[in-house]
C-alpha positions, 0 to 999 in steps of 0.5 A, spaced: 269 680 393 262 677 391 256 680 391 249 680 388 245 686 386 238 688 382 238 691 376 231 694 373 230 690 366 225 694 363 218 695 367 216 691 371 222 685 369 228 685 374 235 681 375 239 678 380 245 680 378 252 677 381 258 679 380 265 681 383 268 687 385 275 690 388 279 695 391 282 699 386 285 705 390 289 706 396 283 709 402 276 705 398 274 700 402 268 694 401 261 695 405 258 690 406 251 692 406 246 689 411 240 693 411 238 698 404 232 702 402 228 704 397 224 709 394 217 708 393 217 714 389 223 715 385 224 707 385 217 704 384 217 710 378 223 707 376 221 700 376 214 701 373 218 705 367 214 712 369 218 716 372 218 723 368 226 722 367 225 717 361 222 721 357 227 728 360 234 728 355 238 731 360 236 726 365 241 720 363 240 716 369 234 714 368 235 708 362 234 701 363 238 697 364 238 701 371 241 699 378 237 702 383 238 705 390 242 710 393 242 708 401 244 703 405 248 702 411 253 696 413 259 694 415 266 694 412 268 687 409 275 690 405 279 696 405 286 698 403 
C-alpha cells in the first residue's frame, strides 16, 4: 500500500515523504488514517529542534531525521 508520511529534517525543514508499506505477519493489519494529532508541545519542540532530548544521550528518539506523531484514529485498509 502506498502511503505518505512527515519526516522533520532538521529544524524548521520538513519532507513529505512517500513510501510503500506491507503486511509482513500473520494478525497485522494496515490502518488507514483518516484523522491524526499533534503535540503542540512535544512535536512543535521536536520541530523547532528544542525539545530537551536532543541534547539528553539516553533519549535516542529525539534525532532528525524524525517521523513524528504517536496518535491517530482511521480505518482498517488491509489485514491478514
Amino acid at each position: 500500500m502506498d502511503c505518505k508520511q512527515v519526516v522533520f529534517l532538521e529544524p524548521y525543514r520538513t519532507l513529505l515523504e512517500r513510501c510503500s508499506i506491507e503486511i509482513e505477519r500473520k494478525n497485522q493489519c494496515i490502518v488507514r488514517h483518516e484523522y491524526t494529532l499533534i503535540s503542540p508541545g512535544t512535536e512543535g519542540a521536536l520541530f523547532s529542534g528544542t525539545h530537551i532530548g536532543f541534547s539528553d544521550p539516553d533519549i535516542s528518539w529525539a534525532r532528525y531525521p524524525l517521523k513524528p506523531g504517536y496518535a491517530a484514529a482511521g480505518v482498517v485498509a488491509e489485514s491478514a
